[in-house]
PDB file of N, H, CA, C and O in Angstrom:
ATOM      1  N   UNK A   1       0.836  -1.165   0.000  1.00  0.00           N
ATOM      2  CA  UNK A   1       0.000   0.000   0.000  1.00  0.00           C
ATOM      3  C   UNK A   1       0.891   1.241   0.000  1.00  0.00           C
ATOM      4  O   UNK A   1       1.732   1.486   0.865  1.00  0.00           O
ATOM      5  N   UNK A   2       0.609   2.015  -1.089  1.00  0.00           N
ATOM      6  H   UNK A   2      -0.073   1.816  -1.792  1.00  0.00           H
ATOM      7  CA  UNK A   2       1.397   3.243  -0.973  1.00  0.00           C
ATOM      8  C   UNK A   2       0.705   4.365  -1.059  1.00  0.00           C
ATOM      9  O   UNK A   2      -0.360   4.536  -1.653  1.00  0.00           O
ATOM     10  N   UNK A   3       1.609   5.466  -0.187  1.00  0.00           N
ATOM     11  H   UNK A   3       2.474   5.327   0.294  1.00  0.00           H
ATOM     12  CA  UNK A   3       0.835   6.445   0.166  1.00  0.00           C
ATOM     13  C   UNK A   3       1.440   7.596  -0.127  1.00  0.00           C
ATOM     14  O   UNK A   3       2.668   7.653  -0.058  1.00  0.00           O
ATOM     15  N   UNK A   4       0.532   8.933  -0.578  1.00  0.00           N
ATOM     16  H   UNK A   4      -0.466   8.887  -0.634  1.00  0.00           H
ATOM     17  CA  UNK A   4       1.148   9.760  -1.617  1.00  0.00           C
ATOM     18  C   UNK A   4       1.705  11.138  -0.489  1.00  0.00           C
ATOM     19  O   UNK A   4       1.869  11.060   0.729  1.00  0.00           O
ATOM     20  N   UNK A   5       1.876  12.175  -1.259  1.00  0.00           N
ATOM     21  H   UNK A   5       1.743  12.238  -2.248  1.00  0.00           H
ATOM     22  CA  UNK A   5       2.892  12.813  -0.121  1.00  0.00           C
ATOM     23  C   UNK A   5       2.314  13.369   1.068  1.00  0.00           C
ATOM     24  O   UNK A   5       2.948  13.413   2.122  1.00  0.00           O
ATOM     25  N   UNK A   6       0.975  13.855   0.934  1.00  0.00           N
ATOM     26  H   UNK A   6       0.459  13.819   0.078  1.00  0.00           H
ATOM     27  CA  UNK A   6       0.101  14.061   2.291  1.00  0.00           C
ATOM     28  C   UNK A   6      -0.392  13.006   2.885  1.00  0.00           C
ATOM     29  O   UNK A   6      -1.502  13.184   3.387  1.00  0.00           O
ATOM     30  N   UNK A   7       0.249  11.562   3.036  1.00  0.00           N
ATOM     31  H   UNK A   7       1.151  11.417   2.629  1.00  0.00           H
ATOM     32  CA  UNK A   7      -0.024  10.897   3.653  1.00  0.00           C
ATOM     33  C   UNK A   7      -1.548   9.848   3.310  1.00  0.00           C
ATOM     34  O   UNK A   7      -1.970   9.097   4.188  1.00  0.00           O
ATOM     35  N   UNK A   8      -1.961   9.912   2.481  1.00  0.00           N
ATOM     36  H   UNK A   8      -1.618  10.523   1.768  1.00  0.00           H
ATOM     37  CA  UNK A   8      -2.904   9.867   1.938  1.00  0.00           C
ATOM     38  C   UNK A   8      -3.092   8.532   0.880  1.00  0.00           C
ATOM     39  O   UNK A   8      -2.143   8.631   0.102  1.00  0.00           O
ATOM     40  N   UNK A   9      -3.551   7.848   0.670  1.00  0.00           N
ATOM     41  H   UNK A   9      -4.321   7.767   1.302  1.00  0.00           H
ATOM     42  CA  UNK A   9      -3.693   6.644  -0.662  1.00  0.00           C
ATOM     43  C   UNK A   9      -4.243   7.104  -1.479  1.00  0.00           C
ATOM     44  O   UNK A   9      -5.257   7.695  -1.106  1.00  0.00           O
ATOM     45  N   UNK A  10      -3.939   7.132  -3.088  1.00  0.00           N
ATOM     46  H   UNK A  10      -3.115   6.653  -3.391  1.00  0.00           H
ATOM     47  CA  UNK A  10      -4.542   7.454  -3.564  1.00  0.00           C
ATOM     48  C   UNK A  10      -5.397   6.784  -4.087  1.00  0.00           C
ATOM     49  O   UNK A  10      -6.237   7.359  -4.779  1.00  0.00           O
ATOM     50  N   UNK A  11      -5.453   5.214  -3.900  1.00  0.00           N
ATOM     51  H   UNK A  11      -4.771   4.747  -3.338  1.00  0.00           H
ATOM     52  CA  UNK A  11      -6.583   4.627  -4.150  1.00  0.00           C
ATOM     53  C   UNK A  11      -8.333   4.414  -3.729  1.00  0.00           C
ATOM     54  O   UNK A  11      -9.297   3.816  -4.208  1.00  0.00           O
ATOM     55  N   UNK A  12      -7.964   5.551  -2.200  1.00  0.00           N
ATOM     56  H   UNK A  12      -7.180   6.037  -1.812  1.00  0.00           H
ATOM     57  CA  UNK A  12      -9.270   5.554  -1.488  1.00  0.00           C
ATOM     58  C   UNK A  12     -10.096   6.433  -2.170  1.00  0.00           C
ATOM     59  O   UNK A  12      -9.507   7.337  -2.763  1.00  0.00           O
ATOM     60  N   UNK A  13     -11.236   6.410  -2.238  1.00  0.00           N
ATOM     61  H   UNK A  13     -11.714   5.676  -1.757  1.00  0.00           H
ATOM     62  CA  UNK A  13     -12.009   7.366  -2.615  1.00  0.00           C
ATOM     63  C   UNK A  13     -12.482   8.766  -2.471  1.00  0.00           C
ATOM     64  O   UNK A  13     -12.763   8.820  -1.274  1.00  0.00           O
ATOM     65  N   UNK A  14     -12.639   9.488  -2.790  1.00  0.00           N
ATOM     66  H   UNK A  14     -12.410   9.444  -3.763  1.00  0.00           H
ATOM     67  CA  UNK A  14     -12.688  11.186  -2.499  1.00  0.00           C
ATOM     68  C   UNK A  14     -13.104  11.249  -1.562  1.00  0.00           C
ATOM     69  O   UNK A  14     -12.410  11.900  -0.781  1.00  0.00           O
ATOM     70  N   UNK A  15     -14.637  10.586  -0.881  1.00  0.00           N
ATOM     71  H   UNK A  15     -15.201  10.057  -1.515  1.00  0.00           H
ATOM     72  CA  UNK A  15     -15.467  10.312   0.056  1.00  0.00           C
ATOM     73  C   UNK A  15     -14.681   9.974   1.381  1.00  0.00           C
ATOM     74  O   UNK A  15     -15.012  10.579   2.401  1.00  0.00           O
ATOM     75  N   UNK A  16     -13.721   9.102   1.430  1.00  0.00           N
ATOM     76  H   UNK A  16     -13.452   8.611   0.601  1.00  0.00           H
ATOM     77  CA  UNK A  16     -12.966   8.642   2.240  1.00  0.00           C
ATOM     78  C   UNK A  16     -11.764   9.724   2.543  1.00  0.00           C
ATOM     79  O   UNK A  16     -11.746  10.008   3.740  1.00  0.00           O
ATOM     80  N   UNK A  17     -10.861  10.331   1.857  1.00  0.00           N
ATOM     81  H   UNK A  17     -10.875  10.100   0.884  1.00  0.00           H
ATOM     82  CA  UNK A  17     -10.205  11.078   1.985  1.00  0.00           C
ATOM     83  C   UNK A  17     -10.850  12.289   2.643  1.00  0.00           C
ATOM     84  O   UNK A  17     -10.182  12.822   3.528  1.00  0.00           O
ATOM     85  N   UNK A  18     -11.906  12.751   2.389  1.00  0.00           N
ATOM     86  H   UNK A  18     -12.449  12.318   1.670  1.00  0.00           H
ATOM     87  CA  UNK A  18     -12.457  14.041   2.931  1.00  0.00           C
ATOM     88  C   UNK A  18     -12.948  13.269   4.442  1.00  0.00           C
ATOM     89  O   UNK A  18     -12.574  13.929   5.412  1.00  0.00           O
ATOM     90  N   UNK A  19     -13.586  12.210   4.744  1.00  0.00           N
ATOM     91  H   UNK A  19     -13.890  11.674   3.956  1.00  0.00           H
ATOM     92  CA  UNK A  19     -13.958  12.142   6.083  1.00  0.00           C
ATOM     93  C   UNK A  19     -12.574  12.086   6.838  1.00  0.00           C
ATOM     94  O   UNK A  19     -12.374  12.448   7.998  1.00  0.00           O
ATOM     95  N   UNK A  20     -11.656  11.558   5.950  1.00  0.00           N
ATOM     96  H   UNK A  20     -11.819  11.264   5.008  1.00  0.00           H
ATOM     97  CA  UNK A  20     -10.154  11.760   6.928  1.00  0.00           C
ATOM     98  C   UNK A  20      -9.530  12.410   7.576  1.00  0.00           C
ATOM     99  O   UNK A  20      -8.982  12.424   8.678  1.00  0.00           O
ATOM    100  N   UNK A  21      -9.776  13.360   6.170  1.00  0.00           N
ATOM    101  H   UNK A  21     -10.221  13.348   5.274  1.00  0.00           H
ATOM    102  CA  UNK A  21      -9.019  15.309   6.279  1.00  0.00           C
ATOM    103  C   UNK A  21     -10.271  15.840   7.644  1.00  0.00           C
ATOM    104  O   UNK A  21      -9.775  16.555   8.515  1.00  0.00           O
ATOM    105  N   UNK A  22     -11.721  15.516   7.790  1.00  0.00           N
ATOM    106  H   UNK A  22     -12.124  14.935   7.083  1.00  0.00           H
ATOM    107  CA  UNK A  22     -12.611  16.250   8.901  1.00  0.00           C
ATOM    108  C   UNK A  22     -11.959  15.741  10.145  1.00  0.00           C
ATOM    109  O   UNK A  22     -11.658  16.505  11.063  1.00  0.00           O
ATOM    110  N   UNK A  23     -11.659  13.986  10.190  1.00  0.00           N
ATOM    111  H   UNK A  23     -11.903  13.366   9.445  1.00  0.00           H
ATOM    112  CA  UNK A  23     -11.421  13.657  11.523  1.00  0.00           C
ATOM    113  C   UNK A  23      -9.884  14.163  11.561  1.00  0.00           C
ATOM    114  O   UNK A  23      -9.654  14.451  12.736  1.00  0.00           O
ATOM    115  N   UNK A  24      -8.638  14.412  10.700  1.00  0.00           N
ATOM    116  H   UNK A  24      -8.825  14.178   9.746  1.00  0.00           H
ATOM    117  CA  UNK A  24      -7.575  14.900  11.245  1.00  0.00           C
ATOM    118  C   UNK A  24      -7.840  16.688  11.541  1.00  0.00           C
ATOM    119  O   UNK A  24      -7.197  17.290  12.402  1.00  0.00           O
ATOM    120  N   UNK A  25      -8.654  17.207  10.862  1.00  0.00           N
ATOM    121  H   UNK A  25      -9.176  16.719  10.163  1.00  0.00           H
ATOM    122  CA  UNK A  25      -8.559  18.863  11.380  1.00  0.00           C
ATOM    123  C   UNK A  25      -9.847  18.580  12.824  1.00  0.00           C
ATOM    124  O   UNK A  25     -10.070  19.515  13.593  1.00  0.00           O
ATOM    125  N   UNK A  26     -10.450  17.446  12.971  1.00  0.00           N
ATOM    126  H   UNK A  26     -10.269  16.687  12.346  1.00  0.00           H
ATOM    127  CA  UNK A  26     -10.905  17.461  14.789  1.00  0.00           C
ATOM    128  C   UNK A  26      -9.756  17.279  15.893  1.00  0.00           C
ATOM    129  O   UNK A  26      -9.563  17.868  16.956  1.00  0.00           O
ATOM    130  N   UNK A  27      -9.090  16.283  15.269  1.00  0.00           N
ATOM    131  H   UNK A  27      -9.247  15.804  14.405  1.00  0.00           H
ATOM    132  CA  UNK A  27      -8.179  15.690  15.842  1.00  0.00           C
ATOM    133  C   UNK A  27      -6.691  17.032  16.360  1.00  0.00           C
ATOM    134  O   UNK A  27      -5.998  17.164  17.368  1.00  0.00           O
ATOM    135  N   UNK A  28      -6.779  17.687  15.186  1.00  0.00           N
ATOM    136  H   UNK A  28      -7.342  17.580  14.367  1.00  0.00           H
ATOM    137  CA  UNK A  28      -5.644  18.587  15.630  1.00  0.00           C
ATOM    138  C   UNK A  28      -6.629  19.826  16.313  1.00  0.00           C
ATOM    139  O   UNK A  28      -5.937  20.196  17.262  1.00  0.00           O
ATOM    140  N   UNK A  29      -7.628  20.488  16.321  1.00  0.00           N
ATOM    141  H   UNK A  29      -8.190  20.187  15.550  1.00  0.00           H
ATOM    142  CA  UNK A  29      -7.934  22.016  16.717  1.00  0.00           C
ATOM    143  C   UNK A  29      -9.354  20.894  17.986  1.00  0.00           C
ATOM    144  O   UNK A  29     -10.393  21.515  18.211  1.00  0.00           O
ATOM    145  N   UNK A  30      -9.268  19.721  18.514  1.00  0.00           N
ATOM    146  H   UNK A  30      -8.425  19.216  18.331  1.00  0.00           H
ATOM    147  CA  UNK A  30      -9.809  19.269  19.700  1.00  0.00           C
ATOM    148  C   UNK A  30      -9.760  20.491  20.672  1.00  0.00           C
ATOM    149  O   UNK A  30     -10.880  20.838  21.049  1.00  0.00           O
ATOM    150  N   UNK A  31      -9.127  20.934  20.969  1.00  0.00           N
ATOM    151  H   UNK A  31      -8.218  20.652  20.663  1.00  0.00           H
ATOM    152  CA  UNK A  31      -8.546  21.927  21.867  1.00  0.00           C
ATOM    153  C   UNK A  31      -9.526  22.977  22.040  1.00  0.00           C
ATOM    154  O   UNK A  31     -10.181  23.131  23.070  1.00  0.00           O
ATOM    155  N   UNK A  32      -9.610  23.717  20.969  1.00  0.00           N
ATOM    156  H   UNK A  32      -9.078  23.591  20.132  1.00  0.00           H
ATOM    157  CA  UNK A  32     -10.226  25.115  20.554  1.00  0.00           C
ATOM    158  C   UNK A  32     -11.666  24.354  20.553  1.00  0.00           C
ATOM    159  O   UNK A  32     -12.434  24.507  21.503  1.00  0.00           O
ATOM    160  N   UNK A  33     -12.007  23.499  19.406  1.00  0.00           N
ATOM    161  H   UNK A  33     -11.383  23.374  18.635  1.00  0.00           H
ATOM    162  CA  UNK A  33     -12.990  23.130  19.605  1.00  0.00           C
ATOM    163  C   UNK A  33     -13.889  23.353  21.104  1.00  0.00           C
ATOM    164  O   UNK A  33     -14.650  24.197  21.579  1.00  0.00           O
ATOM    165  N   UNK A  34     -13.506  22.519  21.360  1.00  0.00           N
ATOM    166  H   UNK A  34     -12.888  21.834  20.975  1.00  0.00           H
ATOM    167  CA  UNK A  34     -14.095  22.235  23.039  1.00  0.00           C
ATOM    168  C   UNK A  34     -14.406  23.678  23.955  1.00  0.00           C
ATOM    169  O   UNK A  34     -15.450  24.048  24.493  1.00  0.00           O
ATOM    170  N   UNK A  35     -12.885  24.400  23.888  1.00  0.00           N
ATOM    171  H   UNK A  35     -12.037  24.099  23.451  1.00  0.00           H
ATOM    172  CA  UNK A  35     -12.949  25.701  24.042  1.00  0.00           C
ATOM    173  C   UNK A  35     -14.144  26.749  23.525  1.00  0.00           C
ATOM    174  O   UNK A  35     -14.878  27.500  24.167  1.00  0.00           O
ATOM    175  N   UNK A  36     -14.024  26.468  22.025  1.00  0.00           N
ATOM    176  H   UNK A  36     -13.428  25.858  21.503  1.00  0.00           H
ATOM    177  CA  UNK A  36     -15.738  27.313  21.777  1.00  0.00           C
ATOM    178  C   UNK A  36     -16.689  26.793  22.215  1.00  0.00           C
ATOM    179  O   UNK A  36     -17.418  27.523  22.887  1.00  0.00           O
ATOM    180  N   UNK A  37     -17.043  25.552  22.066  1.00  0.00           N
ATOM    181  H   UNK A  37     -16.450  24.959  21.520  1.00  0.00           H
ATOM    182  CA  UNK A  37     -17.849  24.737  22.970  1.00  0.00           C
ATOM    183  C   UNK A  37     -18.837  25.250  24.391  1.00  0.00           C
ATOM    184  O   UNK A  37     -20.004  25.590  24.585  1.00  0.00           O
ATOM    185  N   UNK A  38     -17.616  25.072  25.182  1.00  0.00           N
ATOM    186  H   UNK A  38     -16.668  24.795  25.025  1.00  0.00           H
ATOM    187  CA  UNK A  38     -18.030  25.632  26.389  1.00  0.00           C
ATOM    188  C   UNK A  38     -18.514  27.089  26.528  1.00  0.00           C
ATOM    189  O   UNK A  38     -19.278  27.522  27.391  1.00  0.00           O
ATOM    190  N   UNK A  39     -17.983  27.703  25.617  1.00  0.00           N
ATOM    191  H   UNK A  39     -17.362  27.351  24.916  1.00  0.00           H
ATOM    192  CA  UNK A  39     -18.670  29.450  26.367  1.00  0.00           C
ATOM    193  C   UNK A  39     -20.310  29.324  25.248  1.00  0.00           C
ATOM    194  O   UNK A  39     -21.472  29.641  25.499  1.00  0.00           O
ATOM    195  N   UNK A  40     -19.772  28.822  24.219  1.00  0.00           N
ATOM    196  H   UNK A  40     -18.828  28.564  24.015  1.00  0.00           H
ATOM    197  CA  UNK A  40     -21.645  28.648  23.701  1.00  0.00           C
ATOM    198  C   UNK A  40     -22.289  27.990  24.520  1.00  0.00           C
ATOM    199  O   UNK A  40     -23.255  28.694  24.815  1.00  0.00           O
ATOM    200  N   UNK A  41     -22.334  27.042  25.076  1.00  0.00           N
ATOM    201  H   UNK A  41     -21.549  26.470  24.836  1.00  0.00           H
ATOM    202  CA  UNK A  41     -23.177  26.113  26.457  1.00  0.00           C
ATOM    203  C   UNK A  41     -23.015  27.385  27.711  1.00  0.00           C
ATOM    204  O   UNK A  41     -24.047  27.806  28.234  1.00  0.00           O
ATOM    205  N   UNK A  42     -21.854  27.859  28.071  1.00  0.00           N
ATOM    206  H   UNK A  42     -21.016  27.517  27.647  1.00  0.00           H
ATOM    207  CA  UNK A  42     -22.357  28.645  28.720  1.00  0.00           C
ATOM    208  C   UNK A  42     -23.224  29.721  28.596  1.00  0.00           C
ATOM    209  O   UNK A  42     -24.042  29.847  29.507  1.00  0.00           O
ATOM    210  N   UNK A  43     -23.253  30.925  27.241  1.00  0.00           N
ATOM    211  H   UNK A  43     -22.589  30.823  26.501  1.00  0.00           H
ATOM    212  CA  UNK A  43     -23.433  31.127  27.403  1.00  0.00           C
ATOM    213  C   UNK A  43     -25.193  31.079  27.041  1.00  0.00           C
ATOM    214  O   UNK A  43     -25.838  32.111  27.229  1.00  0.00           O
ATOM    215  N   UNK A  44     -25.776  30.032  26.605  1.00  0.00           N
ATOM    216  H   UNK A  44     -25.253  29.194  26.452  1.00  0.00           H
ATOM    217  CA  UNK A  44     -27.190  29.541  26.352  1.00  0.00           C
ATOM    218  C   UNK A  44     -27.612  29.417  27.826  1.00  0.00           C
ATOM    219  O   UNK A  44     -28.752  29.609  28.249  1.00  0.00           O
ATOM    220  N   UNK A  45     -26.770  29.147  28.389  1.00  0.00           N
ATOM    221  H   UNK A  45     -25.844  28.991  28.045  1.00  0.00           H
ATOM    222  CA  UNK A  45     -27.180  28.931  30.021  1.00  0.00           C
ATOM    223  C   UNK A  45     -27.637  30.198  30.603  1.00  0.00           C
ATOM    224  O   UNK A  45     -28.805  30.432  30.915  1.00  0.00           O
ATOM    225  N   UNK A  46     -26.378  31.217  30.765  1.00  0.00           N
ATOM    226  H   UNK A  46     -25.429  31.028  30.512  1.00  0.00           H
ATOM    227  CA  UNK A  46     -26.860  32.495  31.144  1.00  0.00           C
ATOM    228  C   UNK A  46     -27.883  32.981  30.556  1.00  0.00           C
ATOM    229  O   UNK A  46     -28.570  33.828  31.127  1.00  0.00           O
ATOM    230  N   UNK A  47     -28.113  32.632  29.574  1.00  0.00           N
ATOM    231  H   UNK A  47     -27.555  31.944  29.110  1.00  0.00           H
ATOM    232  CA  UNK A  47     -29.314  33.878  28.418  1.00  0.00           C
ATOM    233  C   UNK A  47     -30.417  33.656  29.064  1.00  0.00           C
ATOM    234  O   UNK A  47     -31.230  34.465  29.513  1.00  0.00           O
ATOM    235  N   UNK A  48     -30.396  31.488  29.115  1.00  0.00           N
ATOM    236  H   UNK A  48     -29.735  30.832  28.750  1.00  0.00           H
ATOM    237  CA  UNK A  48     -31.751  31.226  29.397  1.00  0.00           C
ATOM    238  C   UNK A  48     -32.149  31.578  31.348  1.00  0.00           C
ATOM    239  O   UNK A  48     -33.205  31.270  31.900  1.00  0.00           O
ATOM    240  N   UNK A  49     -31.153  32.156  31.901  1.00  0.00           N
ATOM    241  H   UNK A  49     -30.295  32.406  31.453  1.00  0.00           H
ATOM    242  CA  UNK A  49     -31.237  32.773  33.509  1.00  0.00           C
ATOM    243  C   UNK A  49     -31.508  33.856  33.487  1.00  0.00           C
ATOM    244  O   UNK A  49     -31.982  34.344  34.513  1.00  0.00           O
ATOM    245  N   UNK A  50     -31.363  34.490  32.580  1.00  0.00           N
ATOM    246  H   UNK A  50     -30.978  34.093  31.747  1.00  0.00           H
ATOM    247  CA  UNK A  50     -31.421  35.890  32.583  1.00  0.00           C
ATOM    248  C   UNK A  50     -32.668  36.361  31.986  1.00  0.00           C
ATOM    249  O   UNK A  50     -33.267  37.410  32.223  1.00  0.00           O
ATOM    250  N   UNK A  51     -32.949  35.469  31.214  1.00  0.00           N
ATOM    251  H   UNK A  51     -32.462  34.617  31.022  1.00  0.00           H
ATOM    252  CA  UNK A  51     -34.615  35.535  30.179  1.00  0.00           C
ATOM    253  C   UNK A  51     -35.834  35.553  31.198  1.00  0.00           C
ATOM    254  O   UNK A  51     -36.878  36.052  30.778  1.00  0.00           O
ATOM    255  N   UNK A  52     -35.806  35.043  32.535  1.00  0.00           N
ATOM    256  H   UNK A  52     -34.959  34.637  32.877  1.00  0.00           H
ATOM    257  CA  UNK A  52     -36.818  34.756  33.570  1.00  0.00           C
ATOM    258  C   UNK A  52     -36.834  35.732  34.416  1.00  0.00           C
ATOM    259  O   UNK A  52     -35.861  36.087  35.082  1.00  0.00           O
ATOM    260  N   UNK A  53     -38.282  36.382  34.452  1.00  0.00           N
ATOM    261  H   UNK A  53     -39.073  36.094  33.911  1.00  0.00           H
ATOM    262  CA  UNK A  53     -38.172  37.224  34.841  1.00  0.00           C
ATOM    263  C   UNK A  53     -37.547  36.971  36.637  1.00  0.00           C
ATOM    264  O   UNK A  53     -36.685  37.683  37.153  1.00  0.00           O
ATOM    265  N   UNK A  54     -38.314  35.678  37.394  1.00  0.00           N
ATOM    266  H   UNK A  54     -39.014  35.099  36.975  1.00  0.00           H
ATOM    267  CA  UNK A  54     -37.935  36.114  38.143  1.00  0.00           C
ATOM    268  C   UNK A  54     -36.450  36.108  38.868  1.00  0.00           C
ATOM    269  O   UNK A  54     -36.204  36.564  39.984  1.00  0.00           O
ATOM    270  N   UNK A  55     -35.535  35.489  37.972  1.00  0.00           N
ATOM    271  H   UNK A  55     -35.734  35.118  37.065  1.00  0.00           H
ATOM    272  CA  UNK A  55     -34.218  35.700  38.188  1.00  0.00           C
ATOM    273  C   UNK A  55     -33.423  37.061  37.300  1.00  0.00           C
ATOM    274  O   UNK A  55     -32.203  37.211  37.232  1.00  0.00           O
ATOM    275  N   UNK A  56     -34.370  37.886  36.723  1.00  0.00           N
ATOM    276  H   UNK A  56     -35.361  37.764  36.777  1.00  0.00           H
ATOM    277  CA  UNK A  56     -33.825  39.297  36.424  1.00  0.00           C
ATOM    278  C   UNK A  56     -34.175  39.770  37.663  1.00  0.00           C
ATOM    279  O   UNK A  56     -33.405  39.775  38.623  1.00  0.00           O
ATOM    280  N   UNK A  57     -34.813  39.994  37.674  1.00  0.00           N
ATOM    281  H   UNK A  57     -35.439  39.990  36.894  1.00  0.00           H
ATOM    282  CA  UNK A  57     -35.538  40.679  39.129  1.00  0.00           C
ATOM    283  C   UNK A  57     -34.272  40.772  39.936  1.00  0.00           C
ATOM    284  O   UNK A  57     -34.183  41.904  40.412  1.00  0.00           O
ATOM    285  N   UNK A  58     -33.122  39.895  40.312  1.00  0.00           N
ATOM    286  H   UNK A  58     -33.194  38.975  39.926  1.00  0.00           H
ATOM    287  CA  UNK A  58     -31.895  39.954  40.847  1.00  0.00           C
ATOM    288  C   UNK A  58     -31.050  41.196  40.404  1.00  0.00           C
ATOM    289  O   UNK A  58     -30.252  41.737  41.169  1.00  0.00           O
ATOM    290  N   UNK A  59     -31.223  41.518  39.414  1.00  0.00           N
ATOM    291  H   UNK A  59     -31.871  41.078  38.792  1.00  0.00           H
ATOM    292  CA  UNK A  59     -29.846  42.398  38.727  1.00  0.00           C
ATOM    293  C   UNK A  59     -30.680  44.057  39.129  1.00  0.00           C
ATOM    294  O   UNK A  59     -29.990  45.016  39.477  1.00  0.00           O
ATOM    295  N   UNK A  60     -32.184  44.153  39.009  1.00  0.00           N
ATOM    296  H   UNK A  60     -32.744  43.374  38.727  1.00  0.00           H
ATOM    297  CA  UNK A  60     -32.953  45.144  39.097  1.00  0.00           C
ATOM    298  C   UNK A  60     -33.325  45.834  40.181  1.00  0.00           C
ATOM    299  O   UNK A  60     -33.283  47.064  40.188  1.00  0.00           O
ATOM    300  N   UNK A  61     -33.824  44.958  41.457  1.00  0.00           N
ATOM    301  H   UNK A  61     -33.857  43.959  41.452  1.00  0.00           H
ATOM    302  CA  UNK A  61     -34.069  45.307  42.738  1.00  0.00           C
ATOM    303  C   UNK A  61     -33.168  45.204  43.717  1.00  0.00           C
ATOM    304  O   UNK A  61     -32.472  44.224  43.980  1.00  0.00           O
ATOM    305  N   UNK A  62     -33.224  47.161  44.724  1.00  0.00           N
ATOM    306  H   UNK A  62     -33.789  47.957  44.511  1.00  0.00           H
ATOM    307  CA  UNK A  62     -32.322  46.549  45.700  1.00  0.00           C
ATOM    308  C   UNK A  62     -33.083  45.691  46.810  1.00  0.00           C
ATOM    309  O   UNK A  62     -34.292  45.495  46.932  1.00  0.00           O
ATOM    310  N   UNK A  63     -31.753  45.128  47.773  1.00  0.00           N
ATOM    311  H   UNK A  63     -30.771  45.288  47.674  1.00  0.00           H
ATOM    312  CA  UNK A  63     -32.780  44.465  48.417  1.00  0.00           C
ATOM    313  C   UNK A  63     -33.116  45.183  50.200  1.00  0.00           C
ATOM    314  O   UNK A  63     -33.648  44.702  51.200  1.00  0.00           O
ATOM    315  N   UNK A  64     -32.570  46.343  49.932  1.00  0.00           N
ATOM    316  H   UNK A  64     -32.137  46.734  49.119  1.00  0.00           H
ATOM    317  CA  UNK A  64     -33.210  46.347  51.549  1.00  0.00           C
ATOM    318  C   UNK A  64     -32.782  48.657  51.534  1.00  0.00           C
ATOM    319  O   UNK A  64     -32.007  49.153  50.716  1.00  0.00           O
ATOM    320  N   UNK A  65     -33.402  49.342  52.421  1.00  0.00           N
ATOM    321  H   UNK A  65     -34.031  48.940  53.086  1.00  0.00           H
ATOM    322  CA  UNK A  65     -32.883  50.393  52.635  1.00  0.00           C
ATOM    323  C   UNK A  65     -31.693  51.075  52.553  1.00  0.00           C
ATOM    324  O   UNK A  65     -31.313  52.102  51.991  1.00  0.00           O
ATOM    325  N   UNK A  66     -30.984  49.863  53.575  1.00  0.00           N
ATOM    326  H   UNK A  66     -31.292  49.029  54.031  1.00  0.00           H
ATOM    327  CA  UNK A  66     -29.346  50.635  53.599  1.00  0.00           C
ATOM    328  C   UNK A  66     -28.643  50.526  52.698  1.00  0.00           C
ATOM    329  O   UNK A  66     -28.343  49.349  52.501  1.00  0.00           O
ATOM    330  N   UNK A  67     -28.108  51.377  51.861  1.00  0.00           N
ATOM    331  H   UNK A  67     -28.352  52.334  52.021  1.00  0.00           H
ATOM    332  CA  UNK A  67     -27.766  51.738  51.287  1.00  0.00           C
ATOM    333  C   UNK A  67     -26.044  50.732  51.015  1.00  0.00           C
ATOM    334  O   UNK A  67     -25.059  51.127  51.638  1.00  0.00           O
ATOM    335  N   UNK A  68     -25.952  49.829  50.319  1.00  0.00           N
ATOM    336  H   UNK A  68     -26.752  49.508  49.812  1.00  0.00           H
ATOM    337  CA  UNK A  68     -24.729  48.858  50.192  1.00  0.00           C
ATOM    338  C   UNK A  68     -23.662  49.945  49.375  1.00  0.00           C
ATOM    339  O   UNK A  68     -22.598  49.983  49.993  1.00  0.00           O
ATOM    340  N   UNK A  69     -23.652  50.701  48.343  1.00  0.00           N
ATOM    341  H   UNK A  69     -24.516  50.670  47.841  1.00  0.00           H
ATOM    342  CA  UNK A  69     -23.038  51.256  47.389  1.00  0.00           C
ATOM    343  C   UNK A  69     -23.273  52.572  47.682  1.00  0.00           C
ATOM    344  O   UNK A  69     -24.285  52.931  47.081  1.00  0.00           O
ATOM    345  N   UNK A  70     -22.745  53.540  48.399  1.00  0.00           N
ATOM    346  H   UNK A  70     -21.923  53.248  48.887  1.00  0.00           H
ATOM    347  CA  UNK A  70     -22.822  54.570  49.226  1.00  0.00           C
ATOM    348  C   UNK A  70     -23.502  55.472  47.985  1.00  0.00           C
ATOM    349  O   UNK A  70     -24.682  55.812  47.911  1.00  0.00           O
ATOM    350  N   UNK A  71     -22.483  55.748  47.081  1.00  0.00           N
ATOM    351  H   UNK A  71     -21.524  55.471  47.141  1.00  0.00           H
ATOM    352  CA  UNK A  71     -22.497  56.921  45.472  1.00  0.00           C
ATOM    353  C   UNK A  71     -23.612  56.390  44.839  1.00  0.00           C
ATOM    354  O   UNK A  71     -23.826  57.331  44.075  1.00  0.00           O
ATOM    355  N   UNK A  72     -24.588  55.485  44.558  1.00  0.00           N
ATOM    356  H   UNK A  72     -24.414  54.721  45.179  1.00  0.00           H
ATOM    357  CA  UNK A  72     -25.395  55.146  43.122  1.00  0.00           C
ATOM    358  C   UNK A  72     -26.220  55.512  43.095  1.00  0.00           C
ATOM    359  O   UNK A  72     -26.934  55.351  42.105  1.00  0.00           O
TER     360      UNK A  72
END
């Protein structure tokens, strides 16, 4: 079996070569991947906390007289 200079046969089929080339560019940017990953999951998480009212209600109301933030 011989294999041409990108490592590659050229007897496999186009079909085969391209699912190769997807799993080696997963295989090398795994990293980043995962990395974007997580802040999209996060941030679907926050949106969907923040979308309710009654957990906005947190960012909006103070909660008592005295005054926590002397200046606002």
């Amino acid at each position: 079996m011989r294999r041409g200079v990108g490592g590659t046969n050229r007897n496999e089929s186009a079909l085969t070569r391209s699912v190769n080339a997807v799993f080696e560019f997963v295989r090398v940017a795994e990293f980043e991947i995962l990395f974007l990953l997580f802040f999209v999951i996060a941030f679907l998480i926050f949106k969907d906390l923040t979308s309710k009212p009654e957990y906005n209600q947190i960012f909006v109301k103070k909660l008592g007289d005295d005054a926590f933030w002397p200046y606002g």
